[in-house]
N, C-alpha and C positions, 0 to 999 in steps of 0.2 A: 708571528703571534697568531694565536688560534682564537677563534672567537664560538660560541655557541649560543643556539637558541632553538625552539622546538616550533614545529608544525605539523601537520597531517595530513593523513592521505585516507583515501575510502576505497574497500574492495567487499562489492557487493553493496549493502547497506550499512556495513560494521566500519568504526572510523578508526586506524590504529596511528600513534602518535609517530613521529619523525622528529630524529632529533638531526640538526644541521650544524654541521661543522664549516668553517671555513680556517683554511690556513693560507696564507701569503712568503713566499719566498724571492728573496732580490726585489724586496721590494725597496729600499736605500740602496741597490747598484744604481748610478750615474748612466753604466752604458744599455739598460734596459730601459729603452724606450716604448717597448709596445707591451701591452699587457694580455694575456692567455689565460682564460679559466678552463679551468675542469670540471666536471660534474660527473659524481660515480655512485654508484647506490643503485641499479638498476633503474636508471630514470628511460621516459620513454620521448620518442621526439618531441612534445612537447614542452619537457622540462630540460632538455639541451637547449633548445632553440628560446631560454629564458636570458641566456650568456648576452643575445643581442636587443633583448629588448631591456634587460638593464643595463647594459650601457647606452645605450639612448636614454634611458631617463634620468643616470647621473648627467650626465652632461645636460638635459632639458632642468634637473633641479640645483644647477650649476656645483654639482660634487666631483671629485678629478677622480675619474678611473686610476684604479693600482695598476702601477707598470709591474713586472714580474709576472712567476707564474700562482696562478690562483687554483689551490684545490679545493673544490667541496663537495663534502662527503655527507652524503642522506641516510642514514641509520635506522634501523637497522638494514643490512646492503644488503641482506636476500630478499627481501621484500619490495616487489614493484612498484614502482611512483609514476603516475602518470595525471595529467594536466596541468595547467600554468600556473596552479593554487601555490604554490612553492616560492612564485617571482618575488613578492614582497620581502619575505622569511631569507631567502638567499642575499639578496640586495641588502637588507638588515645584518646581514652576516660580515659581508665584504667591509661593509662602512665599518664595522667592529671591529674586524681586523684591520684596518686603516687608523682606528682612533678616531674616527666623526663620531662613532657613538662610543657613547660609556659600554662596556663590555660587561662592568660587572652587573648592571640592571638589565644587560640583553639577555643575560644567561638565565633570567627567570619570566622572558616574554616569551611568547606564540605567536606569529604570526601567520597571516592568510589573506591574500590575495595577488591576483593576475595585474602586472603593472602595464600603462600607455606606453609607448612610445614618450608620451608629455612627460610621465614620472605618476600620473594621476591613478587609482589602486581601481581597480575594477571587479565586479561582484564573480563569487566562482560556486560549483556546486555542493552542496552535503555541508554546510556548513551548522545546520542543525545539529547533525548526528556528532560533527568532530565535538564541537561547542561541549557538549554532554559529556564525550569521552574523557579531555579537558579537564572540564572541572569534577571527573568522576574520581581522575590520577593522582589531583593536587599538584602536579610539578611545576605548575607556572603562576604567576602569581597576575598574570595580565593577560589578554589577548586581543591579539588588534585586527580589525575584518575592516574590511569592503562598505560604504553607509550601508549598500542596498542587503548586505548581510546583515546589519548588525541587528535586528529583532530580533530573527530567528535564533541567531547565535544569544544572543540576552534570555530570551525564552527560555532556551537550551539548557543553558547555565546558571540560571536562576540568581541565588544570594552566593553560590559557591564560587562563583569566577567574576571578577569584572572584564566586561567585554568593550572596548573604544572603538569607534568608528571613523576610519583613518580616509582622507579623501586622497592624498598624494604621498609619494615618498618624503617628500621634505616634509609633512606635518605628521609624521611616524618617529621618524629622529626627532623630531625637538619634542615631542609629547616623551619618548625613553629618556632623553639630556634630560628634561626637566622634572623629571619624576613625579608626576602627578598629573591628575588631569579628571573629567566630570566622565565617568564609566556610562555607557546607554541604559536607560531603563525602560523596562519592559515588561506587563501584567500577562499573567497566564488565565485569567480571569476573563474568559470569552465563553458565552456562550451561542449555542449550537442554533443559524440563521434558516428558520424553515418554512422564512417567505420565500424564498431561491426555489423551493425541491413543490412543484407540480403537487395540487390536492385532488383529493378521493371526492371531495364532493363536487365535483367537475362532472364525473363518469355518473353516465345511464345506465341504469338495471345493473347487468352481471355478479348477484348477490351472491350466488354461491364462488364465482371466482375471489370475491371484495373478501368471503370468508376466509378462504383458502389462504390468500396472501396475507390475512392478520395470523393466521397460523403458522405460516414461512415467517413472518416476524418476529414473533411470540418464543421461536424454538430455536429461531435459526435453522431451518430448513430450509432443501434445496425444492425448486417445481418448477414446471413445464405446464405454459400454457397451451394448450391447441384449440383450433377452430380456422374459419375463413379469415383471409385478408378482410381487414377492415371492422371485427369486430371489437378491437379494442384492445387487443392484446401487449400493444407495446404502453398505450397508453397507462393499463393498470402497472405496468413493472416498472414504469418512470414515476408514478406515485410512492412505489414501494418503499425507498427510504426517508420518505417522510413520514411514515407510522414507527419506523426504529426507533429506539429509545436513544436519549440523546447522550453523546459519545462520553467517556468519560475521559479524565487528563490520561491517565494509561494508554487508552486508544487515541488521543490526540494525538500526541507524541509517537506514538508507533507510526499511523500511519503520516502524520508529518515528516519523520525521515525518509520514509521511502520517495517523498513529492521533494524535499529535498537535495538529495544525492540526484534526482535525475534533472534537478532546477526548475523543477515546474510551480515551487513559491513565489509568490510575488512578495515584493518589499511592503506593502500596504497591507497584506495578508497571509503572515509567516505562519498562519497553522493551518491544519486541513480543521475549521470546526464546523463542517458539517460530514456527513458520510459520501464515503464515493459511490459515486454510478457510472461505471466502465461499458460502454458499449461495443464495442468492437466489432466492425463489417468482418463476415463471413469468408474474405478474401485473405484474414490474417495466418501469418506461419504458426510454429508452434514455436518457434523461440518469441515470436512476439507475444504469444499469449504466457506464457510460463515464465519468460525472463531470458534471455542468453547474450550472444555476442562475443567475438576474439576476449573480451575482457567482460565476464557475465555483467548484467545491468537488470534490474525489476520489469516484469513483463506486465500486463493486464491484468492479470489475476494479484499481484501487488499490489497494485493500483488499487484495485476492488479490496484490499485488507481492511476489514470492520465495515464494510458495505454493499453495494449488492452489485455482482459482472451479472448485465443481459447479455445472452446471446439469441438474437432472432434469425428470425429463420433455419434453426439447428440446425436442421438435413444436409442445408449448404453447406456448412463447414464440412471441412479436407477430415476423412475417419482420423487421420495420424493426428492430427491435431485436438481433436476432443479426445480420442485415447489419452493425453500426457493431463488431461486431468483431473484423473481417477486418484490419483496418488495425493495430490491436493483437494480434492476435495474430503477424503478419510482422514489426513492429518494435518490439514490448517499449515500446512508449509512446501514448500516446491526446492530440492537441491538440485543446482544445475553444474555441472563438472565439465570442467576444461581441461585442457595440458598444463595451461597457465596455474590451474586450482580450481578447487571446489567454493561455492558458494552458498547459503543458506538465506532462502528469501520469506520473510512470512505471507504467508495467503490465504487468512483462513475469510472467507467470505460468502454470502449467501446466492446460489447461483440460481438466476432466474432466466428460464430459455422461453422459448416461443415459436412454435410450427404449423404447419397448414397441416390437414387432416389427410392430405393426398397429393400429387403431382398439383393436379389444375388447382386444389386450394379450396376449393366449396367442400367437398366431403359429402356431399347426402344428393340423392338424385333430384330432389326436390328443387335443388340450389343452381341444377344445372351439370353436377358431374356426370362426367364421363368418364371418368377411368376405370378400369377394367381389373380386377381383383388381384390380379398377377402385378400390374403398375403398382397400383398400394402396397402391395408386401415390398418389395425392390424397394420404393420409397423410403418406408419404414424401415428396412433392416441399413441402411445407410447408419443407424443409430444401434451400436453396440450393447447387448443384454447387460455388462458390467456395470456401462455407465448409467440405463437406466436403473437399473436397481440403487444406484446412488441417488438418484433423486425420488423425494418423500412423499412429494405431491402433483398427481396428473391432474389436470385441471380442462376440463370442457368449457369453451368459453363460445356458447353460443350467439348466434344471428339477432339482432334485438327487433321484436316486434313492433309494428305500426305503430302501437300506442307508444309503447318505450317511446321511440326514437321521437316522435312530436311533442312526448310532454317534458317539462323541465327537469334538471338532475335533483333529484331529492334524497341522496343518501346520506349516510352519514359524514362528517368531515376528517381529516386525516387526524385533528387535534384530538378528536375523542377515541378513535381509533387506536392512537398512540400510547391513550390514558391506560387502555383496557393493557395493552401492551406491555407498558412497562411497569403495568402491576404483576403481568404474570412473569415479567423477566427478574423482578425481584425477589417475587416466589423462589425464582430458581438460582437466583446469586445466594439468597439465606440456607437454601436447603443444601447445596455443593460448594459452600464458602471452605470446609475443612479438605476441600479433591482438589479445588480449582479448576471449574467449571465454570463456562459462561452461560450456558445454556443445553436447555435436553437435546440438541443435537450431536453433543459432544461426548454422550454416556457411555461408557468401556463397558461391556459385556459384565464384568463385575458388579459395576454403578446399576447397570439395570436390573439388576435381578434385586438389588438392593432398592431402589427406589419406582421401581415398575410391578409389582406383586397385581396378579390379577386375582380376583373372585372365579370359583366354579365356573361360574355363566361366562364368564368372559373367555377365562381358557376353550371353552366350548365351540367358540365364534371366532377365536383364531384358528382352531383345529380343523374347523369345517372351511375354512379362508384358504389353510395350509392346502389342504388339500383338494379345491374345486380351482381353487389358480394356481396351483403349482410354484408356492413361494420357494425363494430360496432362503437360508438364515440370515443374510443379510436383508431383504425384506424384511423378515419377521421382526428381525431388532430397530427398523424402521418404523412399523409401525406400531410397536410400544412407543419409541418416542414419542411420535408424533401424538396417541392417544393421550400422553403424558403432558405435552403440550397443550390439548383440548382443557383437559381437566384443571390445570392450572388457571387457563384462563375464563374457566368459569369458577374458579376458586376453591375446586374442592381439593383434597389429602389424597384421597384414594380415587383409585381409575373403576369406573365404570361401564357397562356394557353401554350404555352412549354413546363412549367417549371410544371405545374399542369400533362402536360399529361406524362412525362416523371417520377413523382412523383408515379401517378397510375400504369402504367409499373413494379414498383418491387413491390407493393401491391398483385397489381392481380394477380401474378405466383403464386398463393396458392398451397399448398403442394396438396389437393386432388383433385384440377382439371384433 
C-alpha cells in the first residue's frame, strides 16, 4: 500500500513543497521479522538518520513498527532535502501505509516537524516561508507544525490554510483519524515597538550629523560617519532605525522569513515588527556578511533587509570582504553560487559605517595627532574609490565642546524625527507607486532625469562640483538623489539650489582632502 502526504523543504529563503511517498512491502510475510526503511530523494544525513528516531517514537507512542522493507520517496528526487523537518511527514507516512491512519485524509495534510525520541514533535526552521508557499499552492487542505511553530506558520497562512499545532506523534494521528480539530489563530495586526530601538533625544549637539541621518532616512541612503573615538558615532547609527518609518506587512513578512529559515523567531514573537540593526565586528568573512555556506544560508546584510547594517570601524574590515558589497548595495539583493546551486537573497538595506579620521583616531593636531600624512593616506585607501562612491553621505562628526558636553541633551526626539520622515517617504511612495520604488535611493538613471530636472543655477553648481572634485557619474546621480531627498523633506515639487548645494556638502568631505 502506498500512502501520501506533502511537506517542505527551504533552499536559501525560497520554500519548495515535498511530496512523501511511503510504500511497504512483506509487510503480511510471517517470516519478516525485522523492519528496513529506505529514504531516497536526495536526503542529506539528517533526514536518513530520521529512520531511527522514528522508530523510537513508535514504540514510545506505543505504535508497532512495520516489519518488511519500507520505501520512501521525497519528491521531487532531484531536489536536496536536508534537516529533520521531514520526521513528522515520513512517520505520518509509514502509519498510512500501515493503516493507523486514514490514508485518504492523509493525502491532503502537510506535515512539519523534527520528532523526540518520546514521539513528542519538536519546533524546526523556515516555517514562515513554507506556511506561505502552502497555502499559496492550495494542495493541502491542513497543516500540522511544532506548538513553537504554529504562529508564525498561522501568520504565514493567513485565512488560506488552517494550520494545528501538534505536540506528539500520537495527537497528529487521532487529530487526521478524527477529522476535525480547532486550527491556531493568529493576528497580523502588530504594530511596529519603538520603545526597544535607542532615541535621538538622548544625544548632545552633532546637529549636522542628527541632519544627515534624517536624510539617510528619508531616501534611504547610504553614510559614513567619521570623527574621533568617542564622539558618538555609533551612538547616532543605533538611533537610526528608530526615525524609519514603520515597517509595512510587505516588509514584515520579507524580512520575517529571512529570521525564520535561519530560526532566530521566537514562538512569543513570530514577526520581525520592528526594523533590523545588524552590527557585525570587523573580524567577519565575507560569506558571513553576504550569506554562503556548503548549502548557502542569509548573511548580515539579510539580516539588515528593510533596516539598517552598521559597520564600525570600516578600515578594519578584510578589503575582500567590503568589496562583495558593492553589488548589494546598487541592487538591493546578494546571489551566492554553489556547486550544490545558486541562491538568491534579498538585501536591500541602508548601510551606515563609521571610522576614525586617521590611524591614532583624533584626526587634528589640536586633539593630539600624530600621524604623519603618508599614515593617513595608507589608512584611508584601506577603503576602495568603488565603494565610496556608493555611499551618499560623508558626515564630520565632531568633538563636542565644554558646553555641549555639561548641558543636558536638548534635541529633538526620534518620534518627531520620524514624522518629518515618513512624510517625505510618502512623498516618494505616491510619486513612484506606477515604477515601484520605495525610495530616491532607488532611481534608475531613466527615473531621474524624469523626476530630478534641475533649474539653470543648479546645473551650474553641479558643473562647478563636477569639476573642482573630480566626480564620477555615479557620484553625480548620487547626489541628485540625495538633493531630491532634501527637497522632499522640506516639501517642495521642484529641486532647488539649497537643496543641490546642501546635496554637494556631504559629497565633497572626501576622505583624502
Amino acid at each position: 500500500m502506498v500512502a501520501k502526504l506533502y511537506s517542505a523543504t527551504v533552499l536559501g529563503v525560497d520554500a519548495y513543497t515535498i511530496e512523501i511517498e511511503v510504500n511497504l512491502t512483506g509487510v503480511n510475510s510471517t517470516s519478516i521479522k525485522e523492519s528496513t526503511i529506505s529514504i531516497v530523494g536526495l536526503p542529506d544525513a539528517a533526514v536518513k538518520e530520521s529512520r531511527d528516531r522514528i522508530y523510537s517514537a513508535f514504540i514510545s507512542a506505543s505504535f508497532i513498527p512495520p516489519r518488511g522493507f519500507t520505501v520512501v520517496n521525497l519528491a521531487p528526487a532531484d531536489l536536496r532535502k536536508e534537516g529533520a523537518a521531514f520526521d513528522l511527514g515520513i512517520a505520518l507516512g509509514i502509519l498510512g501505509a500501515t493503516g493507523s491512519v486514514e490514508i485518504d485524509r492523509l493525502g491532503r495534510i502537510a506535515a512539519l516537524g523534527e520528532l523526540g525520541l518520546d514521539g513528542s514533535v519538536r519546533p524546526v526552521k523556515g516555517a514562515l516561508p513554507i506556511a506561505a508557499k502552502l497555502a499559496a499552492e492550495k494542495k493541502v487542505s491542513a497543516l500540522l507544525v511544532p506548538p513553537a511553530n504554529a504562529r508564525e506558520a498561522a501568520l504565514a497562512a493567513g485565512n488560506k490554510l488552517p494550520v494545528f499545532a501538534v505536540n506528539s506523534l500520537a495527537e497528529a494521528v487521532e487529530l487526521i483519524n478524527r477529522g476535525h480539530g480547532t486550527p491556531f489563530k493568529s493576528s497580523l495586526e502588530q504594530l511596529e515597538n519603538y520603545s526597544r530601538i535607542p532615541d535621538f533625544d538622548e544625544v548632545k549637539g552633532q546637529l549636522a550629523a542628527r541632519r544627515a541621518l534624517e536624510i539617510a532616512a528619508a531616501g534611504g541612503h547610504n553614510s559614513l560617519l567619521v570623527g574621533p573615538p568617542g564622539t558618538g558615532k555609533s551612538m547616532l547609527a543605533m538611533r537610526l532605525p528608530g526615525i524609519l518609518p514603520p515597517m509595512t506587512l510587505e516588509e514584515t513578512l520579507e524580512t520575517s522569513r529571512i529570521y525564520s529559515v535561519l530560526g532566530l523567531l521566537s514562538s512569543g514573537n513570530p514577526l520581525m515588527n520592528i526594523r533590523p540593526f545588524r552590527s557585525p565586528h570587523h573580524t567577519i568573512s565575507d560569506a558571513g556578511l553576504i550569506g554562503g555556506g556548503r548549502e548557502p544560508r542569509p548573511g548580515e546584510i539579510s539580516l539588515a533587509h528593510n533596516g539598517v547594517l552598521f559597520l564600525d570601524e570600516l578600515p578594519e574590515f578584510k578589503r575582500n570582504v567590503l568589496e562583495v558589497l558593492r553589488q548589494p548595495l546598487e541592487d538591493g539583493i546578494v546571489t551566492v553560487s554553489r556547486a550544490s546551486g545558486s541562491c538568491l537573497f534579498p538585501a536591500r538595506f541602508i548601510l551606515c559605517a563609521a571610522m576614525n579620521p586617521c590611524p591614532c583616531g583624533r584626526g587634528e593636531i589640536e586633539l593630539g595627532c600624530k600621524c604623519k600624512t603618508e599614515e593617513k593616506r595608507r589608512y584611508l585607501k584601506k577603503l576602495s574609490g568603488p565603494l565610496l562612491d556608493r555611499i551618499d553621505l560623508r558626515v564630520p562628526v565632531r568633538q563636542l565642546s565644554e558646553s555641549e558636553l555639561l548641558k543636558a541633551p536638548d534635541g529633538e526626539s526620534s518620534e518627531v524625527i520620524r514624522q518629518r520622515v515618513s512624510a517625505a517617504r510618502q512623498i516618494q511612495l505616491a510619486r513612484y507607486a506606477k515604477l515601484g520604488f520605495y525610495s530616491n535611493s532607488q532611481l534608475t538613471p531613466k527615473a531621474l532625469q524624469q523626476f530630478c530636472s534641475l533649474q539653470s543655477s543648479g546645473e551650474k553648481l553641479l558643473k562647478d562640483a563636477i569639476t573642482r572634485f573630480k566626480l564620477s557619474p555615479r557620484a553625480y546621480t548620487r547626489i541628485l538623489k540625495v538633493a531630491r531627498t532634501v527637497a522632499d523633506l522640506a516639501g517642495k515639487t521642484s529641486i532647488s539650489d539649497e537643496h543641490i548645494f546642501e546635496s554637494i556638502n556631504y559629497r565633497k568631505a572626501d576622505l583624502d582632502d
